[in-house]
N, C-alpha and C positions, 0 to 999 in steps of 0.2 A: 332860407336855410336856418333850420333852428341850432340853438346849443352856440352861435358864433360869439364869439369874444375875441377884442383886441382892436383891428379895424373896423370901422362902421359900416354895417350894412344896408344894403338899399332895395324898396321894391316896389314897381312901377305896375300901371293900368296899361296895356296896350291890346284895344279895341278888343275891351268883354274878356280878356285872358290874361289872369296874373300872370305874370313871370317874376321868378326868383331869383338872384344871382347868389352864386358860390363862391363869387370874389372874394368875400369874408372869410372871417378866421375862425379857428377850429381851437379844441385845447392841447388836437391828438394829431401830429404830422407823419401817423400813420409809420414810424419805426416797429420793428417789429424785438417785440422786447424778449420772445423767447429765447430761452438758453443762455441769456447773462450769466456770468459767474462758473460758467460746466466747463471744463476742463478735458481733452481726452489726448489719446496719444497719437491722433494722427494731424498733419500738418494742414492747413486752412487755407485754400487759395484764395488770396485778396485782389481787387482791382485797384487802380492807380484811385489820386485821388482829385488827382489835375488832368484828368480825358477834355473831349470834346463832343458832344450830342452834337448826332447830326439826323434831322426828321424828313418823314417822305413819307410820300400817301397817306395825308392830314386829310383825315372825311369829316364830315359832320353831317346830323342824322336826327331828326325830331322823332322818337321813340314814343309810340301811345302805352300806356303803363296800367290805366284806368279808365273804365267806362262801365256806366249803369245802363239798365233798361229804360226805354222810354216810359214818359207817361202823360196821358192826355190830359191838362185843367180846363175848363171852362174858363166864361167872362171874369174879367178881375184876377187869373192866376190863382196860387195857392201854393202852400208848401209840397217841394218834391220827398217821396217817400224812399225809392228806389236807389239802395247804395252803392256806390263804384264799388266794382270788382277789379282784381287785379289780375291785368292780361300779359305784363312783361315784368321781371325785378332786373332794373339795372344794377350793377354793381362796379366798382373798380377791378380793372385788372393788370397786369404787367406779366408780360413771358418774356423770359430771355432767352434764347435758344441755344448759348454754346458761350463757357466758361462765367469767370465768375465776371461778375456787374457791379454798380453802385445800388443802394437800398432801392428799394420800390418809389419809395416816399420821396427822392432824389430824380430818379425818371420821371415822375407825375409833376415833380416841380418845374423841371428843364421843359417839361410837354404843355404844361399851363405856360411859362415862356414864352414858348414859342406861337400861342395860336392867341394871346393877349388876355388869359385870363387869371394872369400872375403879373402882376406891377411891382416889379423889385428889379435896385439894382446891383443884387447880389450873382455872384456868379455861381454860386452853388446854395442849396437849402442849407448848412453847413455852417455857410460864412454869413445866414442872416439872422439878427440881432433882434429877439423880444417877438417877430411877427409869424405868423403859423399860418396854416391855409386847408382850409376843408378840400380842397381838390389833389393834395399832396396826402389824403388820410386814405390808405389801401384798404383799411375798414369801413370804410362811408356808409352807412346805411343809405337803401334806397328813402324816398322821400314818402310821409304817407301821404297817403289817397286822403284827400278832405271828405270826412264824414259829416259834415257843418250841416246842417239844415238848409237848403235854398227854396228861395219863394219869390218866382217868377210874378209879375203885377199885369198878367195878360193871360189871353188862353192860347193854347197851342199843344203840342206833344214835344217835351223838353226832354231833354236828358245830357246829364252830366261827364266830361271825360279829363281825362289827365295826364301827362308826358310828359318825355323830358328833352334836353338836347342831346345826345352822347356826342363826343368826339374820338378818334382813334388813329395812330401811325405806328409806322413802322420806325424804329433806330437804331442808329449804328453808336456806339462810344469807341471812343479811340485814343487809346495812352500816346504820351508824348514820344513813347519808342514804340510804337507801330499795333501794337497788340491791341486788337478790335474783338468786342462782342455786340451783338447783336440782338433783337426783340421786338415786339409790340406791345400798345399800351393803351388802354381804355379807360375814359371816365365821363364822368354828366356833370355839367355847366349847369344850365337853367332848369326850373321843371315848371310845368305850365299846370293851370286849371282852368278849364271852358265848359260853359252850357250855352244849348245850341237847340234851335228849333229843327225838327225835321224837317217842319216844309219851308225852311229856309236853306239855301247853300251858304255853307259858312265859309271867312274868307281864309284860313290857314291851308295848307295840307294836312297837318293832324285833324283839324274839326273837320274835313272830308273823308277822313279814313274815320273816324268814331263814327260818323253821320252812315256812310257805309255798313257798318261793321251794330250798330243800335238800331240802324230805323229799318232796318232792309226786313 
């Protein structure tokens, strides 16, 4: 995750595919700063401020984002020329469906919470002190596509792909005196990058959906 400040971030090799974690922090926890200070004459309905999240139908979903054309090297490999193209843009999302809610940036935190990708013992983003979190930013930029040069050290017909984790549920918040709204909510935890032989089967299910979707 680039741009993270504050906690330290961490990123790991596992078998040929970086992964990135989003645990890290952000500068931006994704409040939405429009309309400060505007004034008008009708009245604003607000939600409590001491609810309770309650989550259900938590998926999660390895998303392919990125994938180039193959290309054959001979003995000794060579550099790939062939750029990822982008096949999905993930983005953050939050729908409420009925009255008013807590911020976006509030929901994404109680949702990182809940599925362990928010370590805090804060009970609300609200009540916590100096530390921010890219998974709590409802602007999150999708991740780019690595344009990096790779140069394979063997021959074969390689090609390059890229994705993310998404996770999404459904929630309920509920005031201490009964008043409930409801919604869903979207975001991306890790994002991957993998090169993969064709005439190899590779071990993910993403690198069998690019393998698929490249060499066919």
């Amino acid at each position: 995750m680039r741009g993270m400040v504050g906690r330290a971030c961490t990123a790991g090799l596992v078998i040929g595919v970086l992964v990135t974690g989003l645990t890290g922090c952000t500068g931006d926890a994704g409040g939405d700063t429009a309309g400060k200070g505007r004034t008008t004459g009708k009245a604003v309905a607000k939600t409590c401020a001491d609810g309770t999240f309650t989550w259900s139908h938590v998926t999660k979903r390895d998303r392919l984002t990125g994938i180039s054309d193959p290309e054959r090297l001979g003995e000794g490999g060579g550099s790939l020329r062939n750029r990822i193209r982008r096949v999905y843009t993930p983005s953050p999302s939050v729908r409420v469906d009925d009255g008013p809610a807590p911020s976006p940036a509030e929901i994404l935190f109680s949702l990182g919470k809940k599925i362990g990708e928010i370590d805090s013992d804060a009970r609300t983003l609200a009540e916590v002190d100096g530390d921010t979190w890219a998974f709590t930013d409802v602007r999150l930029p999708a991740p780019d596509l690595d344009d990096g040069r790779v140069t394979p050290h063997a021959a074969g017909e390689f090609f390059q792909y890229a994705g993310v984790r998404e996770v999404e549920a459904d929630f309920r918040y509920t005031c201490p005196e009964g008043r409930t709204v409801s919604g869903h909510a979207r975001n991306w935890t890790v994002d991957f990058a993998g090169l993969t032989d064709c005439d190899e089967r590779p071990d993910s299910a993403l690198g069998r959906e690019a393998a698929r979707r490249s060499c066919a």
